[in-house]
N, C-alpha and C positions, 0 to 999 in steps of 0.2 A: 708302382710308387712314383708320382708327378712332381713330389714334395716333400721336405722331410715333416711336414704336418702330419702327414701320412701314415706316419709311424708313433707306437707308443711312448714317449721319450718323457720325461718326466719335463717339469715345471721349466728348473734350471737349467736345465740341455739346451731346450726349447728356449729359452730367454737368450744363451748363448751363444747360441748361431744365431740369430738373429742381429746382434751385437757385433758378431764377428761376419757379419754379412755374407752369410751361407743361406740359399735360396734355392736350389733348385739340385739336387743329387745328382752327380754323375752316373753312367751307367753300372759299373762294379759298385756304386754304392748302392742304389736302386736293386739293382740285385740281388744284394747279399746283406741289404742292411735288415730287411724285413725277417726272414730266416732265423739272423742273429738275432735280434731282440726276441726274436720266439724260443730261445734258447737253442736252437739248430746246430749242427757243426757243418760247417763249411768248408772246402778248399777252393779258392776263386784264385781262377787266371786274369789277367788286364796286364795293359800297359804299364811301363813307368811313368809317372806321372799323371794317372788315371786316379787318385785318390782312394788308395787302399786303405791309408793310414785312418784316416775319418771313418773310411768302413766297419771298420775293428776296435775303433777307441771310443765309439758313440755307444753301441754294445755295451763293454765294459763299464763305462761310466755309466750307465743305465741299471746294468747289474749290480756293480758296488754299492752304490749309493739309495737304490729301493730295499737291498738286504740293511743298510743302516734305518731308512726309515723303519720298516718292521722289525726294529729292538735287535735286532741281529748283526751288531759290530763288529768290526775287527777287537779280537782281546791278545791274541798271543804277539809276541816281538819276532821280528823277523820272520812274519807268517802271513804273506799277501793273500789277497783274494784273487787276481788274475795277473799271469804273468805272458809276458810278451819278449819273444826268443829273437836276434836281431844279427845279421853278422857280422857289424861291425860297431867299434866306437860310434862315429861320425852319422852312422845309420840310428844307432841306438838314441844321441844326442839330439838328432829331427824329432826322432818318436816322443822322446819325451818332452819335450817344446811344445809339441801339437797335443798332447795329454794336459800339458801347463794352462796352456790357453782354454783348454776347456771344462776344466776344473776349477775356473777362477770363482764363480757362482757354487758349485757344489761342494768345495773344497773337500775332496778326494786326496787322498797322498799320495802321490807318485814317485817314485825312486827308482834309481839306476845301477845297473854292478855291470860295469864296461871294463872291458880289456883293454889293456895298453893305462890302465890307470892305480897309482900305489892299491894293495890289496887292505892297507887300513883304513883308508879314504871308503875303500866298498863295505870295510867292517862298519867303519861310523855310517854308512846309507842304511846298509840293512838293520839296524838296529831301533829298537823300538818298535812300534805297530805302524803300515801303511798300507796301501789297499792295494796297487798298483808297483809291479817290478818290470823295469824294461833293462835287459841285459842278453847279454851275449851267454853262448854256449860255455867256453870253456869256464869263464868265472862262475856260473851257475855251478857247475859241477864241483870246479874246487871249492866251494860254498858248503855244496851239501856234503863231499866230504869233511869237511873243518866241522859241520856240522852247524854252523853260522846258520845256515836258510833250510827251511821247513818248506815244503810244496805241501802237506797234508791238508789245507783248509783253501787250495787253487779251488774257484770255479770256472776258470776260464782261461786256458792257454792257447796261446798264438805264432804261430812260425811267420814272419815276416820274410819275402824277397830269398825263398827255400832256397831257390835255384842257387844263388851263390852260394848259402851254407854247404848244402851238398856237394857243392867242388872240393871240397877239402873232408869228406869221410866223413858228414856229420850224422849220417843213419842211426847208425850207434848210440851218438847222443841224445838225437833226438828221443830214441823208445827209452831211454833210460830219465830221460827228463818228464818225460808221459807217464811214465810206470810211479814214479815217485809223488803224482800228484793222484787225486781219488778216481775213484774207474768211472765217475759219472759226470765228470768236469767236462765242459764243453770247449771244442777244438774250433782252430781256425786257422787256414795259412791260404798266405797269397807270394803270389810269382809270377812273374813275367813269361817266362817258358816254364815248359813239361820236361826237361830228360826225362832219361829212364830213370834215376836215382830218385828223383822226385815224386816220376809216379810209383816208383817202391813203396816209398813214404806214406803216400795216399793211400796206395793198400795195404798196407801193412797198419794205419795208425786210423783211420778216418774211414772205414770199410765201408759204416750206415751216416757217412758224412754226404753231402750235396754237393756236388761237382762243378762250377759255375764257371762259365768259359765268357769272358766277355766278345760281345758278335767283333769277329776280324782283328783276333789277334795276331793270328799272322799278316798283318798288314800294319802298315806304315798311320799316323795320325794325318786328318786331311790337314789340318793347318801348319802342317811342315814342308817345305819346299828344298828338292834336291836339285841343287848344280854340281854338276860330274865336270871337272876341268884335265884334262889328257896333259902328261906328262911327258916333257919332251926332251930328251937326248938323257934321261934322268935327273935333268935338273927342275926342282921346287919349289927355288927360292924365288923367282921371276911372280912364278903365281901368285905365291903370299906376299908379295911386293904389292901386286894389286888388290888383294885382298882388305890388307891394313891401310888402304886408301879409298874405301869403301865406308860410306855414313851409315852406320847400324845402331840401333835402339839395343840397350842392354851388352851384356859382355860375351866375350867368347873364347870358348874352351878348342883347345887345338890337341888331336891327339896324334901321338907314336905311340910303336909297341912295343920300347925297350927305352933304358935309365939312359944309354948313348944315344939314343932318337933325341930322348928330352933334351939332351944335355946342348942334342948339335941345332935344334929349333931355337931353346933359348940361344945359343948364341946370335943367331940370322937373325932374330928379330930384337938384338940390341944393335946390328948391322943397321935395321931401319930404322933404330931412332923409339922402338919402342918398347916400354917399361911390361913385364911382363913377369909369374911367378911360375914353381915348377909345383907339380903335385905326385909325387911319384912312391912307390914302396919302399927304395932303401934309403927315403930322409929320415931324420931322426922325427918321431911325431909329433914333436911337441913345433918343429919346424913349417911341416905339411899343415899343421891345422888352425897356425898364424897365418899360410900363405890362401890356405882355404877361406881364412875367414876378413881379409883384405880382399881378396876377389867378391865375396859373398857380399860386404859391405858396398863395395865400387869407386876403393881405393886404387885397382890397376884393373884393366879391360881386358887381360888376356890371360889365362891359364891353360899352362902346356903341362898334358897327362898324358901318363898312362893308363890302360885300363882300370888300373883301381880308383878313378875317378866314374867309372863308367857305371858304376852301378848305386844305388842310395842316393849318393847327394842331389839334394832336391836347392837347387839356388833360382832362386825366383825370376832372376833378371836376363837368362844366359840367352843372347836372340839368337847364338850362334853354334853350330858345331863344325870344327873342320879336320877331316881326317886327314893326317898330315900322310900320312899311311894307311891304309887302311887293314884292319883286322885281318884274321886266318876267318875266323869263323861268321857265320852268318848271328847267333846270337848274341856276342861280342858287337859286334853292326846295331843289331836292334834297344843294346842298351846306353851304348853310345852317346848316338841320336834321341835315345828317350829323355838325354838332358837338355835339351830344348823344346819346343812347342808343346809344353807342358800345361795341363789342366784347362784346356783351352786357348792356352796362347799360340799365337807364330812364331815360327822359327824356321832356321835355314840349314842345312847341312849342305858344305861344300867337300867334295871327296877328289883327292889327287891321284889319276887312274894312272895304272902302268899295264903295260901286255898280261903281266905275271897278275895281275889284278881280274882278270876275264872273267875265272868261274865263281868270285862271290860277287861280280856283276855284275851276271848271269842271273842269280838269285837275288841280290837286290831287285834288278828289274820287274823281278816275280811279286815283289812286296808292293802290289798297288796300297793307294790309300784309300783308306774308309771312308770316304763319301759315298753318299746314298746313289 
């Protein structure tokens, strides 16, 4: 697949991207796009920022909307045709942005039941007929118990960015979210990494599923560039002195691994004069996703997180990552970083090394990039 001509796509799809100046598929799209429009089930590995999203929503809007044209509509309330599993708010809020945009031509219904948001606000979403649910694990569940959401008439469920659902025990949910929809629904899930938990997943839910590894996942994107800066006598504030005097395109995200990392970053860098927001777990969220969405805009240039920035949020503009510290783990590292030089762009990750830093180094240095 060279193209997404290439593919069966109806009318509108096809008028769409074209509109939304989509030309040329990524590799995980190219992959896995052909497969899904053939009704396939899939689980595809890729990068962050490798466009999974488009992988999986082109599918669906393909399927929804040709079962509409052959007389065959959505009729019952609160009874979607494909649903898409997501692990977080903010995650789930992209997905359905990028399902918005591309249902502007087909007008498809897409709806949301997100956590962290009042439970009547989710009643009035699911209510009535809509083709398309993008939500998270636990509300699904509380749903289908209340008794609110029906999976019976799913033709197509999706596990989005597994990997982190699985950190938190999601197996469970998941077969119980599978089980609930008809035994001939077509699967899809994409992730960055493989745990083990993941590949449970895989074989437990997706046996005569297709396995799709995009080439060099264990490797770094080429158009990201590492500057490794050595840490001296434990001081790292000299660094990021230089750093914030540095002319960069786009904004940049600075991570620690704890709410006092955050807390002691923003201060240094109101030391230098510069305006800057926190993104961290224990804000309250109605806080975090004012300050997410001033950075998102490019109302302030800097965003100091912690990992829970590091996975999902897709911000278009970010040239930069600096790891104020850097991660325990090696996948922690790869997702990071995967919020910059995204979908083809550049980007830079600057990491602040200390002695105690050596062994995921060690393995970063293992992570060449994927150039040919």
């Amino acid at each position: 697949m060279r193209s997404f001509d290439d593919i069966d796509l109806i009318l509108s799809l096809r008028e769409t991207l074209v509109q939304l100046g989509y030309t040329k598929p990524t590799e995980i799209q190219a992959r896995t796009l052909p497969m899904l429009i053939d009704g396939k089930s899939v689980a595809g590995v890729a990068q962050t920022g490798s466009g999974k999203t488009l992988a999986y929503a082109l599918p669906i809007l393909n399927l929804v909307k040709t079962l509409e044209l052959a007389k065959d509509p959505v009729t019952e309330e609160g009874t979607p045709r494909a649903v898409v599993v997501v692990p977080s708010r903010d995650l789930g809020e992209q997905v359905a942005k990028v399902f918005k945009q591309l249902t502007h031509s087909t007008r498809v219904r897409v709806r949301t039941l997100l956590g962290g948001i009042a439970s009547e606000v989710g009643k009035r979403n699911v209510a009535g007929q809509f083709e398309v649910l993008v939500a998270t694990p636990g509300r699904i569940t509380q749903f289908l118990d209340r008794r609110l959401l029906s999976l019976s008439d799913v033709r197509f469920l999706v596990f989005d960015e597994a990997d982190q659902m699985l950190d938190d025990g999601f197996l469970k949910t998941a077969k119980r979210i599978s089980h609930e929809c008809p035994e001939e629904r077509q699967l899809a899930l994409f992730s960055a990494t493989v745990p083990p938990t993941v590949q449970e997943l895989i074989n437990q839910l997706f046996g005569e599923a297709k396995v799709v590894r995009a080439a060099h996942t264990d490797r770094l994107v080429a158009t990201l560039i590492t500057d490794n800066r050595q840490v001296v006598n434990g001081k790292r504030l000299p660094l990021l002195e230089k750093l914030v005097k540095e002319k960069l395109e786009g904004g940049t995200i600075i991570f620690a691994n704890t709410r006092d990392q955050v807390d002691a970053v923003m201060e240094e860098m109101t030391k230098l004069g510069q305006t800057c927001l926190a993104y961290r777990g224990e804000m309250e969220k109605v806080e975090r996703r004012k300050n997410l969405k001033a950075f998102r805009d490019g109302q302030v240039d800097y965003l100091v997180a912690t990992d829970l920035a590091a996975r999902g949020l897709d911000v278009a503009h970010v040239g930069r990552v600096i790891n104020y510290h850097l991660p325990r783990e090696l996948d922690n590292y790869r997702h990071r970083v995967g919020r910059t030089a995204r979908a083809g762009r550049s980007g830079v990750v600057v990491n602040f090394v200390t002695e105690r830093d050596a062994p995921l180094m060690k393995k970063i240095d293992n992570l060449d990039t994927d150039e040919e």
